[in-house]
N, C-alpha and C positions, 0 to 999 in steps of 0.2 A: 700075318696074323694080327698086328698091329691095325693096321687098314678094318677088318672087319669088326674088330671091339670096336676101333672110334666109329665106324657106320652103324653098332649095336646102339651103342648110347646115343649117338642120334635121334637113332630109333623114341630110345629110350624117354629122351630128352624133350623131343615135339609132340610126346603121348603126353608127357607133364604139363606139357605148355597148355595142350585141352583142358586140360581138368584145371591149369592154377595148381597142379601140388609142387608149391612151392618148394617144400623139402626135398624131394626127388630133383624140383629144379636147381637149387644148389648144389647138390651132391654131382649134378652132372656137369656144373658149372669146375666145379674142385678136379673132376674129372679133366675135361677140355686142358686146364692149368697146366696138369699134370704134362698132358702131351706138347704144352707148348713151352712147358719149361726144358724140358729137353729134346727140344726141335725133333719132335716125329710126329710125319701124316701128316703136315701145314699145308699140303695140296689138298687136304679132305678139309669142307670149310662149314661150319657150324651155321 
């Protein structure tokens, strides 16, 4: 289940990147953190 949230915001994340919304871009930035503050899905790579 892990694995497909981090591929959601992915998702999520390079939709931001088109537009520039910055704020959705951080938010998925705080996201990403989250995962690698306690080492889960480091093999899914941003």
């Amino acid at each position: 289940m892990t694995e497909v949230g981090k591929a959601f915001f992915i998702k999520i994340y390079e939709d931001a990147m088109k537009v520039d919304d910055r704020e959705m871009i951080a938010f998925c930035h705080d996201i990403f953190n989250i995962y690698d503050k306690h080492d889960i899905d480091g093999h899914i790579k941003v």
